[in-house]
Steps between C-alpha positions, in 0.01 A plus 500: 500500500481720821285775293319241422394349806464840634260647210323134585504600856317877420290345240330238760498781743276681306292249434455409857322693708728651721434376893442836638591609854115536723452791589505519909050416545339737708477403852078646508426288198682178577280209669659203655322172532624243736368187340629083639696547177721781578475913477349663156528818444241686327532869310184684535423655177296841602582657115269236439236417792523803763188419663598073495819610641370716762240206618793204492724759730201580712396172580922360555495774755212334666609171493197396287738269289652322776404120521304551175481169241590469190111320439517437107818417333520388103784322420699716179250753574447697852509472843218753719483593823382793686173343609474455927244304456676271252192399299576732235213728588635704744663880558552766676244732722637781219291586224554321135731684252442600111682358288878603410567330179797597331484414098758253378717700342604623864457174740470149461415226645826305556666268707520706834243754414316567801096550419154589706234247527168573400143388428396519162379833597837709376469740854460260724922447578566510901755295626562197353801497233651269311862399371577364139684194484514571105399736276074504385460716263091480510537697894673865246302761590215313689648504842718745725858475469630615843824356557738268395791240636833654508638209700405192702321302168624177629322556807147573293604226317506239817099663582330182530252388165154468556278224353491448125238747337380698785871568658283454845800423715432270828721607803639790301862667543426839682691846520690501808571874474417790291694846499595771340880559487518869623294326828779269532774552769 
């Protein structure tokens, strides 16, 4: 009975994936949002976006995130923010990027995957992102993965919804802080 149980044991092990240890994130490509929700921390992906990740640390180190909304947030979809203005319309004084896509078979589009914002213009990315509250398949390979949640979803998940449609959020939750862990004292 205890071989048993035991080759039971291995067998579901195997079939499980196992719950691997992290490996220790890198303190230069870690970002840190301070939302009303809680802390979320972000791993910047540069094997797939080095010139998205080189903006989003840029303009942390600026403070250009600091106080920004979260304007348009779709229930089981995405919240974005990233826009001073807050209409939506807005960026930095930097010049647009081109486009990063990574093809599906490398990135997804997932709950926690971290994306640019763009026009329908595919260079036109400059700092507004986006966080998936699930997974949209349709956004593979036509945006710019550059990060993704490694903690703190609960905290994205409190980001208050905008209005039905349109996501437009009145009085919208704002992030507090933005940083990037090897900043961090």
């Amino acid at each position: 009975m205890l071989r048993r149980t035991l080759l039971g044991a291995a067998a579901a092990a195997a079939a499980t994936p196992a719950i691997a240890q992290q490996p220790a994130l890198d303190p230069e490509n870690t970002l840190i949002l301070e939302l009303p929700g809680g802390r979320v921390t972000i791993q910047l992906l540069p094997d797939l976006a080095p010139r998205h990740v080189e903006r989003i640390k840029t303009l942390v180190r600026q403070g250009f995130y600091d106080g920004t909304p979260f304007h348009r947030v779709i229930e089981g979809f995405m919240a974005q923010g990233g826009d001073p203005t807050g209409t939506g319309t807005g960026g930095s004084r930097l010049p647009d990027l081109q486009a990063e896509f990574s093809p599906p078979s490398r990135a997804r589009f997932i709950r926690g995957t971290v994306g640019a914002a763009r026009t329908q213009n595919p260079n036109s990315a400059n700092s507004q992102f986006f966080i998936m509250f699930a997974p949209a398949p349709s956004l593979d390979g036509q945006y710019t993965i550059w990060g993704r949640v490694v903690s703190g979803m609960d905290a994205v998940d409190k980001i208050k919804r905008g209005a039905p449609g349109s996501g437009t959020v009145t009085n919208p939750d704002r992030i507090r802080t933005a940083r990037i862990a090897a900043d961090v004292r």
